[in-house]
C-alpha positions in Angstrom: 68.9 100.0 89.9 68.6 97.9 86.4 69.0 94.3 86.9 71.6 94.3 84.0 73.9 97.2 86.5 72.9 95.4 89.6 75.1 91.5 88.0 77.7 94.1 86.4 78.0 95.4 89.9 78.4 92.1 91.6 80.5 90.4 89.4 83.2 93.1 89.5 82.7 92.7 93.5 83.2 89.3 93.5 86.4 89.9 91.2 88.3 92.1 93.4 87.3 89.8 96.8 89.2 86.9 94.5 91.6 88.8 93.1 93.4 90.6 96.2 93.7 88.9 99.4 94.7 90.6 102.6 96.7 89.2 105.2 98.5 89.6 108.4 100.9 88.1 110.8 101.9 90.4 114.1 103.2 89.5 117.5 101.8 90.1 121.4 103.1 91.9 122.7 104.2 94.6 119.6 106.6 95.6 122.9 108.5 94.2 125.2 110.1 95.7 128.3 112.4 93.2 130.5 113.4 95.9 132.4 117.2 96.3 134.4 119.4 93.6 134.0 123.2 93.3 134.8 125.5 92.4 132.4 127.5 88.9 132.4 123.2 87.7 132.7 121.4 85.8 130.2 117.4 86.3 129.9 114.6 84.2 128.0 111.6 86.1 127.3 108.6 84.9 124.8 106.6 86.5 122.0 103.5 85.4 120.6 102.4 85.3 116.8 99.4 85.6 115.4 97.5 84.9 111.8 94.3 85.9 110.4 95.4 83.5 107.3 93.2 80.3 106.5 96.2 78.1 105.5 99.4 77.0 107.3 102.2 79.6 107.2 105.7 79.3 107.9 107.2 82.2 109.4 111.5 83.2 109.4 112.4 85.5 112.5 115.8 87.3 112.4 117.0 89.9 114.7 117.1 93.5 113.4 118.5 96.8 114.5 115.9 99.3 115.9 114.9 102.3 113.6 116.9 105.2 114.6 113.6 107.0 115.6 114.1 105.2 118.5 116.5 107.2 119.9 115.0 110.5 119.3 112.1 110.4 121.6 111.6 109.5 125.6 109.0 106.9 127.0 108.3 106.3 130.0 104.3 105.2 129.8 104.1 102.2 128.0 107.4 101.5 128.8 111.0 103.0 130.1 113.0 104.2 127.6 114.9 107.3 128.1 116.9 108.8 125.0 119.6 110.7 126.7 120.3 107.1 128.9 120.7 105.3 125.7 123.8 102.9 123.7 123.6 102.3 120.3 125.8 99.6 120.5 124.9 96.5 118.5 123.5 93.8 120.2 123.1 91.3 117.0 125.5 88.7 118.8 123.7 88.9 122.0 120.3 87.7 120.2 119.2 83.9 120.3 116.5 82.8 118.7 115.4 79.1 120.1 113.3 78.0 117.4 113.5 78.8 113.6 111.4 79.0 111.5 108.0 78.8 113.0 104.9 77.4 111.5 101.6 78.9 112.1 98.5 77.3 111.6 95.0 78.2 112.3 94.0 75.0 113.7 96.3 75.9 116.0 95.3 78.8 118.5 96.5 78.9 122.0 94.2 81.6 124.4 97.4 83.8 126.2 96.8 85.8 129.1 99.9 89.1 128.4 101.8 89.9 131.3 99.7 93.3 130.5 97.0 91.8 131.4 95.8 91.6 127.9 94.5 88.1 126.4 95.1 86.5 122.8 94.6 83.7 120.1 98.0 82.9 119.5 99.3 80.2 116.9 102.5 80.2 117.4 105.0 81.3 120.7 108.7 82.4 119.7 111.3 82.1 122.7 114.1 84.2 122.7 117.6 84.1 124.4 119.6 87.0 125.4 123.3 86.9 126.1 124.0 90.4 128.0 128.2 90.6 127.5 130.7 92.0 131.0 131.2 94.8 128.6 128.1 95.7 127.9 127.7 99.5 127.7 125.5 100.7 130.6 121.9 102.1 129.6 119.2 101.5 127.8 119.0 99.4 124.9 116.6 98.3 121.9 116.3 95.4 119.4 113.3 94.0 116.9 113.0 90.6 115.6 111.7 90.8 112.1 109.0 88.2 111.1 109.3 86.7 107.3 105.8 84.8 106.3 106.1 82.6 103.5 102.2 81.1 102.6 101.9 78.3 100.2 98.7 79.9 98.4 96.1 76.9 98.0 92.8 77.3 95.9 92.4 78.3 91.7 92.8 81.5 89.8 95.7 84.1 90.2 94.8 86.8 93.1 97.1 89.6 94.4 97.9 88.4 98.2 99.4 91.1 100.5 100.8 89.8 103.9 100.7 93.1 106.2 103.4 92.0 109.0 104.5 94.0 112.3 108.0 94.2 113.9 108.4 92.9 117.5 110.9 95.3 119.6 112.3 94.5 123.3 113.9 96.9 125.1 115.7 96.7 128.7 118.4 98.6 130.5 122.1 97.2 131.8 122.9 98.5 135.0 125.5 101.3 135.6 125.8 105.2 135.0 124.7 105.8 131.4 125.8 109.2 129.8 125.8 110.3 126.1 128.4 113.0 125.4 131.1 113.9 123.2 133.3 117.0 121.7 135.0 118.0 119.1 139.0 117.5 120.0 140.2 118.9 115.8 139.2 120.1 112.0 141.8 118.9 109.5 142.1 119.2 106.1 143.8 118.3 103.4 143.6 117.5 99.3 142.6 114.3 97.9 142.1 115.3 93.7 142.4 118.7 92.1 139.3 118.9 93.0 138.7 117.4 96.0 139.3 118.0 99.7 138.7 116.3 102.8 138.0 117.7 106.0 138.2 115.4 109.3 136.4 116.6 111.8 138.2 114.2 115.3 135.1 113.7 117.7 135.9 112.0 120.9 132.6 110.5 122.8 133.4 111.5 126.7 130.4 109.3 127.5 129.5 105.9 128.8 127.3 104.5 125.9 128.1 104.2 122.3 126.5 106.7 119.7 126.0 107.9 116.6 127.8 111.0 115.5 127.4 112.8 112.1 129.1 115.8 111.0 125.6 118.3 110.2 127.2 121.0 109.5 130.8 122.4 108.7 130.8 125.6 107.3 134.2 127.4 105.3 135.1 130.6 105.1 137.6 132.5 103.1 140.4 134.9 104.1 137.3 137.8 103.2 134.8 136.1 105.6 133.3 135.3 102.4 131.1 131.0 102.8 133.0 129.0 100.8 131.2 126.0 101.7 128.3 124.3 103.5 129.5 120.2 104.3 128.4 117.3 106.2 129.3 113.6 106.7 128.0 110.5 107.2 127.0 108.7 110.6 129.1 106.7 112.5 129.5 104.9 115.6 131.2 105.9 118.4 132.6 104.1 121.0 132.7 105.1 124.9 136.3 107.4 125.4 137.1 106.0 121.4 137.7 109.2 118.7 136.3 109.0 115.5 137.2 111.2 112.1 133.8 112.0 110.6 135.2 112.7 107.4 133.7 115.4 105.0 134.2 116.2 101.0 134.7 119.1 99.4 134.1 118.9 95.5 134.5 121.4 92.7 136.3 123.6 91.1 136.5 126.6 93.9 138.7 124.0 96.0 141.5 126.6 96.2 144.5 126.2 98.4 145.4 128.9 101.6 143.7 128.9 105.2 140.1 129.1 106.0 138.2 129.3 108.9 135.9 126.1 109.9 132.8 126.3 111.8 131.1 122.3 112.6 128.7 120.7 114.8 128.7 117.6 115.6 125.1 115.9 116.5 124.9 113.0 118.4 120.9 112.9 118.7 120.5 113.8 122.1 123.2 116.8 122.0 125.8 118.4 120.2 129.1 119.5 120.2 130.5 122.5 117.9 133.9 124.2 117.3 135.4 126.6 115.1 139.2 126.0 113.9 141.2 127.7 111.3 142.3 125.0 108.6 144.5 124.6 105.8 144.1 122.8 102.5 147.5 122.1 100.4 148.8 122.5 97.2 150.2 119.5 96.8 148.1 116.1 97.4 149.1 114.5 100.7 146.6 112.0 101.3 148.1 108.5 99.3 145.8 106.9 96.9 144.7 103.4 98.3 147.1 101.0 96.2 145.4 98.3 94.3 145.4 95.2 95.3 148.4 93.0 93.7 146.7 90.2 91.2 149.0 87.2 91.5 149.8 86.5 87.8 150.8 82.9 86.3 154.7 82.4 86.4 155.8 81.9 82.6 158.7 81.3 81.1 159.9 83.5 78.3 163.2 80.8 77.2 160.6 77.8 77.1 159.3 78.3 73.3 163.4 78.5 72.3 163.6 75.4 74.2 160.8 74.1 72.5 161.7 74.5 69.0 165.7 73.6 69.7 164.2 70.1 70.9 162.7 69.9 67.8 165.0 70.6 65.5 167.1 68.5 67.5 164.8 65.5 66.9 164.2 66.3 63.4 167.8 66.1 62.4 167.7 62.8 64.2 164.8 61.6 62.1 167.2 62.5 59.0 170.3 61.5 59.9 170.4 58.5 62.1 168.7 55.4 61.2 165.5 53.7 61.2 165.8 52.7 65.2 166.1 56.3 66.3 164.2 58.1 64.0 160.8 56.3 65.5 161.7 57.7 68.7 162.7 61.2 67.0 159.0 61.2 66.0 157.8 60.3 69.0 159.5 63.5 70.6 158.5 65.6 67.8 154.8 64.7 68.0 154.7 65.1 72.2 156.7 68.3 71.8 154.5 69.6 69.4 150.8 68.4 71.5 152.8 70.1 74.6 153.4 73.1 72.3 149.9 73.6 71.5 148.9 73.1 74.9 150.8 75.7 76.4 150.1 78.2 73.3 146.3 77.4 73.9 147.0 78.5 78.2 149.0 81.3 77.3 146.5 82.6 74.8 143.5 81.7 76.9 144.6 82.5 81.0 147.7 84.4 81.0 146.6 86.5 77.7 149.7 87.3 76.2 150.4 87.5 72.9 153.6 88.7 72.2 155.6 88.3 68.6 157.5 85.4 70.2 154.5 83.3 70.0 153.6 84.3 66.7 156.4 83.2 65.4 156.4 80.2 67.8 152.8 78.7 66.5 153.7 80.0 62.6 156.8 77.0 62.9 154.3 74.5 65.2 151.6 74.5 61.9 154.1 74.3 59.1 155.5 71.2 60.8 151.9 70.1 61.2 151.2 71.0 57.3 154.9 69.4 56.4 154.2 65.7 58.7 150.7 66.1 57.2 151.5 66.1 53.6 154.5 63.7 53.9 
């Protein structure tokens, strides 16, 4: 290699080990299993952190609903987790977190022996308190904490830093008989626009834990057998022996009134439930907008510019009929008449935004008196 290719070489080397910076921050275990616990209990377990950054870092942790993934599969290696035993009920107000934010620093580093029997460098422990409610739904249940490094970068130039950072997730089981089930108790429909129908499908969960339920498929068929339509909805959560509309649209312009026949399925990850119902959509719309909320507008007072101007003319004739005594308080009136005149012409103009002839004329009169005291 040329001498001149060889510097090209490592100068652009040492460019991109200055310009992007790789760190890291995860947690020991990534896992946690606490096991069975019985509700009305409250349970401390730990975490560690860890850093491969050279400077102090200062870390945010915030509890976070699992990834619905979760659900989907069975475990029972690593740790116990068994989908079809499982409540999706959230757990956010059962989640303490002792100490926040932590600071991590790598002079710092603390040699952990895992209840795994794996060992660590740790900088930093997080403690964590959970609150199990009476009501808690029985089965197994998941949380994460999510970790949010902040790192004051030290040193010159302007590099790319990437902090890669890992989730920790605890899961444990409240005691009692777990069961996911549900079914399908109606299909309704009904119109909403022209265009636009809704079709409840009422599912009722018959189990013991909470889930999510989604609509994946509600299929319509006209009077000739012929698929009008191929709908789903979005998920929801269900509560244990709670019914839930999972509501589905039907848009365009082949939304045509009379009876069809309505074939859904409900999925609730671990099973299903499915039912086929003969349904009507209206003619008419029977489902009531949602009013608008009623804006509390500014009380006025349509008589108060005739007031106004009476006063004045009142305390004008004063000014040219009386004497010299009462005509200095006749202009007095006139002038704070006419300041409170522009006032409220300036609110009604600027908040209330009215502008009806009444004012016009009002503020024509208010600057010809302005002009006429003016020029006299």
């Amino acid at each position: 290699m040329k001498p001149r290719n060889m510097v090209f070489g490592l100068m652009l080397l040492y460019l991109l080990l200055n310009t992007v910076l790789a760190l890291s921050v995860g947690t020991a275990p990534g896992l946690y299993d606490l096991g069975e616990l019985d509700p009305g209990t409250n349970v401390a377990f730990r975490f560690y952190l860890i850093t491969n950054s050279r400077n102090d870092m200062l870390v945010s942790l915030s509890y976070i609903p699992v990834h619905q993934d979760m659900y989907y599969k069975t475990e029972t290696t690593r740790y116990k987790f068994i989908a079809a035993e499982a409540s999706q009920e959230d757990i956010t107000s059962w989640v303490e977190i002792a100490r926040n934010p932590l600071l991590l620093s790598p002079a710092r580093v603390k040699v952990v022996n895992l209840p795994g029997g794996g060992v660590v460098k740790a900088n930093e422990e997080a403690d964590i308190l959970l609150h199990i409610p009476e009501d808690a739904d029985p089965g197994y249940h998941a949380g994460s904490i999510s970790l949010g490094p902040k790192l004051a970068a030290s040193g010159r130039g302007t590099g790319v830093m990437t902090i890669a950072v890992t989730r920790f997730i605890f899961v444990f089981r409240v005691s009692g008989d777990a069961k996911r089930d549900g079914e399908i108790m109606s299909i309704i429909g009904d119109r909403v626009e022209e265009r636009k129908a809704k079709i409840d499908v009422l599912f009722r969960n018959t189990g013991t834990c909470t889930l999510s339920a989604r609509v994946s498929e509600l299929k319509l068929y006209d009077k000739f057998g012929k698929l009008v339509a191929d709908l789903d909805s979005g998920i929801n959560l269900v509560k244990p022996d709670k019914i839930q509309a999972l509501t589905a649209y039907w848009v365009g312009n082949n939304v045509k009134p009379g009876a069809y026949r309505a074939e859904a399925r409900v999925d609730y990850i671990t099973g299903y439930a499915t039912m086929e119902e003969r349904i009507e959509i209206p003619t008419t719309i029977r489902v009531k907008p949602v009013p608008k909320p009623k804006i509390e507008e500014f009380p006025t007072c349509a008589d108060l510019p005739f007031i106004i101007m009476a006063l004045i003319i009142i305390s004008l004739a004063i000014y040219w009929i009386w004497d010299w005594r009462y005509r200095e308080i006749a202009l007095l009136i006139v002038a704070g008449l006419l300041l409170v005149s522009v006032a409220l012409f300036v609110f009604n103009c600027l908040v209330v935004i009215e502008f009806s002839w009444l004012n016009s004329f009002f503020v024509i009169i208010i600057i010809a008196l302005i002009i006429y005291w003016w020029r006299s």
